[in-house]
N, C-alpha and C positions, 0 to 999 in steps of 0.2 A: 504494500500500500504506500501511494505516495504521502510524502506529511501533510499535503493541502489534505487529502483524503482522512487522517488519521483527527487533523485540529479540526475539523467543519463542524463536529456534533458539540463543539466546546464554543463555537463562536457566537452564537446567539448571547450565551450565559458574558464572553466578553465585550461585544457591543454594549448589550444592557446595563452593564456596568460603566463601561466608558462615558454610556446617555446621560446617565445616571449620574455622575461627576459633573458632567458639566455644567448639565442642567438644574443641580442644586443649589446652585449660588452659596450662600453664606452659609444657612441653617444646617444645611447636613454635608460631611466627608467621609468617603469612604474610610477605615481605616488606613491610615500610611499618606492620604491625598493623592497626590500626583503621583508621588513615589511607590506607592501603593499599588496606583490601577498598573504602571509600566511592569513592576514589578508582576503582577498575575499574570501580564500580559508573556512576558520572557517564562515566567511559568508554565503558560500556556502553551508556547513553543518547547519547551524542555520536555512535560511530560508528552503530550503529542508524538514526540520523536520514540522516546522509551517504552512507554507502556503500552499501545497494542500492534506494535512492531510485528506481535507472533501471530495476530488474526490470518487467519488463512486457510488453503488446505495442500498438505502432500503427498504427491502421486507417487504410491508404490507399485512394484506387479502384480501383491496380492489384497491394495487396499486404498482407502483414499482416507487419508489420515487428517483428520476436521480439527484445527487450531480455531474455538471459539473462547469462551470464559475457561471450557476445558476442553482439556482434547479425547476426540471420537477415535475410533479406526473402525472404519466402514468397511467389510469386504465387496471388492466389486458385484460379484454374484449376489447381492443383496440389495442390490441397487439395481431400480425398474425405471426410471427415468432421470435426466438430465436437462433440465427446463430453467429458462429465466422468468423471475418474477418482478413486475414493474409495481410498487408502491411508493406514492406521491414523487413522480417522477427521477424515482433510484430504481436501477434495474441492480438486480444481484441475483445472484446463481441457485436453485434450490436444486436439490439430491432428493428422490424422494424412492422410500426405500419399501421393500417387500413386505414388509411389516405393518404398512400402511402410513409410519414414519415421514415427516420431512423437516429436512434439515437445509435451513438456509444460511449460505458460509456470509459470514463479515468480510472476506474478502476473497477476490475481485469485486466491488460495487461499482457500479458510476452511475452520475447524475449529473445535476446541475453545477454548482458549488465544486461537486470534485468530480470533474470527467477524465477517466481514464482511457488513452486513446488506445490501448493496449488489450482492453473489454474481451472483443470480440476472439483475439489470438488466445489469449486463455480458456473464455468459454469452449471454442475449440480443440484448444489440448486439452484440455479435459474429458472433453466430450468422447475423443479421439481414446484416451486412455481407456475410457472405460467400456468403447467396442472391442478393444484393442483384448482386454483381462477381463470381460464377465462373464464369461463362458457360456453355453451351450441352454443354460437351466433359467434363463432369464424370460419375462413374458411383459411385454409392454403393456404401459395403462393407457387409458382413451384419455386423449384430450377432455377437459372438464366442458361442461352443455352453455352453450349461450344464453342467458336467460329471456332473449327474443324469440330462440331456436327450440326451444324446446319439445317436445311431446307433450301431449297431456298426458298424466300422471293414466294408469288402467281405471275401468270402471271398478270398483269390488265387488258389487253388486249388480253385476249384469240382470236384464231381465229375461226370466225363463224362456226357451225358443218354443215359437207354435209346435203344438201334435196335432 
């Protein structure tokens, strides 16, 4: 993950704060003042860099090793599809697995704020890996139903046919 990618979920929290200074004139300072808000701010970039560094996932031959809060290992053969999910305009990668399971990796994401021009190369190796090692025992799920598209649901109670 690039570090725009890594500080974006923190930057709201330091804008606000930045508004917040300015806009308060005399009656209120943040703790520290000035010195304060620059200081969160170099905060901001320090831990950004450090701490979800390890989000991700790694491609072995017999697994896809999920680096979220904790880490997974998925065996390929367990995994029934490879789909991206678009919410509030962040596409990021969902696993979704035989169990009925899905797992959506923290990284590769891109969006708005942080676009990774790099996205689609990865969706692909990935994708790629796990034609590559799932072997033989795999059975695809259906695309999910449009809710324009749909069927209507069966009758349960049909009515009796003429004798």
């Amino acid at each position: 993950m690039a570090v725009w990618q890594r500080i974006t979920p923190f930057l709201p929290t330091a804008v606000g704060t930045t508004v917040l200074f300015i806009a308060s004139g005399t009656e209120f300072r943040p703790p520290g003042g000035l010195l304060g808000v620059v200081t969160f701010w170099i905060a901001l970039l320090v831990l950004g860099n450090i701490l979800p560094s390890r989000f991700g996932i790694t491609l072995t031959p017999s697994a896809a090793v999920v680096h979220n809060l904790r880490r997974r290992t998925i065996p390929w053969a367990d995994i029934q599809a490879i789909q991206v999910r678009s919410t509030a305009g962040i596409k990021s990668i969902v696993l979704h697995e035989a169990n009925g399971r899905s797992t959506e990796l923290r990284a590769p994401t891109t969006g708005f704020l942080s676009w990774d021009r790099h996205f689609e190369d990865k969706l692909h190796t990935t994708e790629t890996w796990w034609q590559t090692h799932r072997g033989p025992d795999w059975t695809p799920i259906p695309p999910p139903p449009a809710w324009w598209n749909t069927p209507p649901p069966p009758d349960r109670n049909p009515p009796a046919p003429p004798k």
